[in-house]
N, C-alpha and C positions, 0 to 999 in steps of 0.2 A: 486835907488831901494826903492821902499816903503813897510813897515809892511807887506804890503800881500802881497808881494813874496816872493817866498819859498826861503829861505837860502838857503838848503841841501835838496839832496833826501835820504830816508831812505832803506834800502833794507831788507826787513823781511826774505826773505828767503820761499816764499810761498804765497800762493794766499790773505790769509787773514788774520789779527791778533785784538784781542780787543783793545781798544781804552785804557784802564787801563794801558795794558802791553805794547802797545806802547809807552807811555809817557815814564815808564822804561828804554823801549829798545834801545830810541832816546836821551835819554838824557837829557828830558826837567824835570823830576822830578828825587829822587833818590830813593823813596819809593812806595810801592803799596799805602800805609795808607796815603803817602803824594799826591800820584795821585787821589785817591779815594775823598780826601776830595777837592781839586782842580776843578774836575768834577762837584760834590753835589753843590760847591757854586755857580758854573757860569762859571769857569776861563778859561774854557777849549772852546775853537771852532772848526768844523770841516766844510771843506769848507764854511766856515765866519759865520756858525749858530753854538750860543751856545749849547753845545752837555753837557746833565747832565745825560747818562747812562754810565756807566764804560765799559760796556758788548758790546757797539756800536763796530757792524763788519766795520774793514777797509779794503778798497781793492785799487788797483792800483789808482794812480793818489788822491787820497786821501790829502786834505792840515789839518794838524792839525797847530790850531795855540796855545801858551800858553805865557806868559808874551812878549808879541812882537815880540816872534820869530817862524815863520813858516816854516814845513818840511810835503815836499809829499814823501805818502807811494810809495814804489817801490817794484814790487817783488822783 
């Protein structure tokens, strides 16, 4: 298995959720302030392009990646 594939599917519970509160939700940060700044630098990827909005809607199939580990959204 390589970096970009997904480890884990996530399951939000709903058609969409932000990209901030995802990182939360999933597990890959532990804070809004620590996802937020993770975003702003670069850290953060969704489907393999670096994503620097915090507010980015995720929907189904969704890959977010963050320090080498990536998780598609699932409702």
């Amino acid at each position: 298995m390589t970096s970009s594939d997904p480890t884990d599917d996530i399951s939000i519970g709903g058609a969409s959720i932000r990209l901030g509160q995802f990182l939360k939700f999933a597990g890959l940060l532990d804070s809004g302030g620590n996802a937020k700044e993770a975003i702003i630098d670069g850290y953060v990827r969704v489907n393999g392009d670096e994503e620097r909005r915090r507010g980015r809607q995720l929907i189904d199939g969704d890959l977010v990646t963050f320090e080498g580990r990536t998780v598609r959204v699932r409702p």
